[in-house]
N, C-alpha and C positions, 0 to 999 in steps of 0.2 A: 102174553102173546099179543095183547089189544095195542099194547106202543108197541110192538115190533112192527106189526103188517100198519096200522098209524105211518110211521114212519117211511117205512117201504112206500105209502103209497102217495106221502110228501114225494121224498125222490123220484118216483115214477114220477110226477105230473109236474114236476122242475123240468125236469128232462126233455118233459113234450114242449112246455112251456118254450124252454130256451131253445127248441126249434132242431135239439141232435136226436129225437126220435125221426123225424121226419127226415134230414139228413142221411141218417142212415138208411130208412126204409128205402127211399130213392135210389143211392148208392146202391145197395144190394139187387133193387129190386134192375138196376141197371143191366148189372153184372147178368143175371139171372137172363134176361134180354140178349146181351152181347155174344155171350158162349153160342147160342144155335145161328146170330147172326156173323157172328165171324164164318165158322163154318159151312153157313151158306153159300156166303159172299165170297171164299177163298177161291174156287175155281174158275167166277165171272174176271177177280183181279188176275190172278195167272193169266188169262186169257188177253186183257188189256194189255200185260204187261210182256206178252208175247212178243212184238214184234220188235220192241226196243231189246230186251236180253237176246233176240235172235240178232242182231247187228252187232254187240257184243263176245259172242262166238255159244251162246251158251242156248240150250234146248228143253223148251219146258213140256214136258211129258204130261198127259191127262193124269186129274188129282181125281182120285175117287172119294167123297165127304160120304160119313153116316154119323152115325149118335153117339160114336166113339172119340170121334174131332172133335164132337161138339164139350162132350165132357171131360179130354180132355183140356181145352180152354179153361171148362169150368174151374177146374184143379189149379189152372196158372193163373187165372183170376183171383182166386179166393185167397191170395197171400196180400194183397192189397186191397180189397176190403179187408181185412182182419188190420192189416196195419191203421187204416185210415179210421177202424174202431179202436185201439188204442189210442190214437193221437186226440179223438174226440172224447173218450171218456177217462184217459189218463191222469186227467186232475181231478177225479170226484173226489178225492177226499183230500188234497191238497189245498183247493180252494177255500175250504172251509176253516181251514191252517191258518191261511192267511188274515180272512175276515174275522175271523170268531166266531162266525153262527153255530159250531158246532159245540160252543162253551156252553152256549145259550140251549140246546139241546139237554147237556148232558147238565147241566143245574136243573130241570125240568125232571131228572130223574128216571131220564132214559138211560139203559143198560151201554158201558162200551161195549161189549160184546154185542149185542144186538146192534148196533150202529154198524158196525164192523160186516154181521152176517147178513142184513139190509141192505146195503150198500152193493154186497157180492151176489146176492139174490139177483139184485137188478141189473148188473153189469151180465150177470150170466143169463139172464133173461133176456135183454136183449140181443145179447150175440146169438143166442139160439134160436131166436126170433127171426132176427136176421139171414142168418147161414142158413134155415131150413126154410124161407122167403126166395131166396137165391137157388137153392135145390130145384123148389117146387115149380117156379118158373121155366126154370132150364128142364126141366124134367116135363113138363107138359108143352111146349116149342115141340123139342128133339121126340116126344109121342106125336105128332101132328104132321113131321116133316118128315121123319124115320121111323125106328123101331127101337128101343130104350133095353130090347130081348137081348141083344146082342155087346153089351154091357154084364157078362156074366156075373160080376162081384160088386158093382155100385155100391149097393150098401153097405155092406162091411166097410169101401173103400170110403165112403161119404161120412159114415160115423166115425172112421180112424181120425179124418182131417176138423169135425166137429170138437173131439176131442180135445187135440192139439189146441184149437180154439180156447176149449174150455179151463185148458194148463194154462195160456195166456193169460187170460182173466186172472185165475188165481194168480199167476207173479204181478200181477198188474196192484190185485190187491195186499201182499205182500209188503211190494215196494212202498206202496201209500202209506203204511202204516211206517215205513223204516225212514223214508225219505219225509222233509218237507216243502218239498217242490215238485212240479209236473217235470223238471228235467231228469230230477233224480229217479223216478218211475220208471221215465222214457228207458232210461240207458241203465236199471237194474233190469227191466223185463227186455229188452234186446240183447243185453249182455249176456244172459241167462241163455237167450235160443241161438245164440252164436254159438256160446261156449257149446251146446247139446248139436251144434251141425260141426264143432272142434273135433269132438269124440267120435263123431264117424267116421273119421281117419284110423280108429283102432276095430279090428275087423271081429274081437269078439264083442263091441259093446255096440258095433251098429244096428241091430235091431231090436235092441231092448231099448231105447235111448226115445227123450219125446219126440224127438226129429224124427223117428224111423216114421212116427204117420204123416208128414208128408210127403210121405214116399209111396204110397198105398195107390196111387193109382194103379200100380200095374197088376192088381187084383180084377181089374173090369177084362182083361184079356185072358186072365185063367193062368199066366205067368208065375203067380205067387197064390197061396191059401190064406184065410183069414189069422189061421192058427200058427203062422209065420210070426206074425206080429202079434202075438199074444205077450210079451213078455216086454214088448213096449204098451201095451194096455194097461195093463198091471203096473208096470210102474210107474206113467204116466198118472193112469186114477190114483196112484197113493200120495204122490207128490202134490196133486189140488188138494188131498183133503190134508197134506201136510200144513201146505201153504197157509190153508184156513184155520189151522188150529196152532199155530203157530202166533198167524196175526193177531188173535184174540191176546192172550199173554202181552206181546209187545205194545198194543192199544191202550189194554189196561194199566201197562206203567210208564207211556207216553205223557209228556209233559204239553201240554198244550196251550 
């Protein structure tokens, strides 16, 4: 275990190093910012924007804002950071493809397997780093400005979309192991969440499917129960730990 977390903790301080810790903290911690300010700011813009769409023929009605705007936001945000962390950490293991450092690694007598599950440690560490960065922000704004009470299901509905995060990750490392380039990643872990928003066009597989949690907002309204989406939890979580034990095997008889 002493060159596992060794290694994990190489990668970690590469990462800070090469300036995509900080990247993303920023990002996130942006996001986290924007959700309770968009929703502040939506009724001052309507207001502005009042008297032009009234010469237009069109009539803007008072917008009432609470903590429910605001996380919604947060929900239509969060698909863009999660993109803009794949695009940043999409080549951790491709890179090393190219260079060789990871020959030089693994002649040192380090495990591929532990490369493998280091590598996912970290990538999952930071996204969860991140997204609950971005939670806690927006969640402590929308306490200051509003009331957070009135969000019945958040959590259920916040861990559904961490999740989904978390499926990411693993096809991301998946892909690294199948592909050797950052494009082949790219467009095995997007083709993957395409194909899974395909399948909810067939009405018994849509909410078992990983897509179904980004749909989970509508659990802060009291619309849907947590226990709706159980059967995309379930297979969601089976599917990561697929991923990762999958990767292992293909790693191992990867020619490098």
């Amino acid at each position: 275990m002493r060159s596992f977390f060794a290694f994990f903790k190489k990668e970690l301080l590469e990462s800070f190093r090469s300036g995509k810790l900080m990247i993303l903290g920023i990002l996130f911690f942006a996001f986290g910012v924007m959700n309770p300010a968009i929703a502040k700011l939506t009724p001052w813009l309507l207001d502005v924007l009042s008297e032009s769409l009234a010469e237009t023929g069109m009539t803007v009605t008072a917008v009432k804002v609470d903590a429910l705007t605001s996380w919604t936001q947060f929900f239509k945000n969060i698909p863009m950071a999660l993109i803009a962390f794949v695009l940043l950490y999409g080549g951790i293991f491709t890179k090393e493809y190219e260079s060789g450092t990871l020959i030089l690694v693994l002649t040192k007598g380090l495990a591929r397997s532990k490369v493998v599950l280091a590598k996912a440690l970290l990538l999952l560490s930071v996204w969860t780093g991140g997204y609950w960065l971005c939670f806690a922000v927006t969640y402590a704004y929308n306490a200051y400005f509003w009331d957070n009470g009135i969000a019945v299901g958040l959590l259920p509905a916040a861990l559904h979309w961490w999740l989904f995060g978390i499926f990411t990750v693993c096809l991301c490392v998946l892909f690294s192991v199948l592909s050797r380039n950052s494009a082949g990643v790219l467009l095995g872990t997007g083709g993957t969440v395409l194909l899974s928003y395909a399948l909810e066009f067939f009405p018994k597989l849509k909410r078992t499917i990983p897509s179904a949690l980004m749909q989970s907002a509508s659990l802060m309204i009291g619309a849907q129960e947590a226990r709706d989406y159980a059967g995309a939890v379930i297979l969601t979580a089976a599917l990561c730990v697929a991923c990762l034990a999958v990767s292992i095997p293909i790693m191992n008889k990867k020619q490098l």
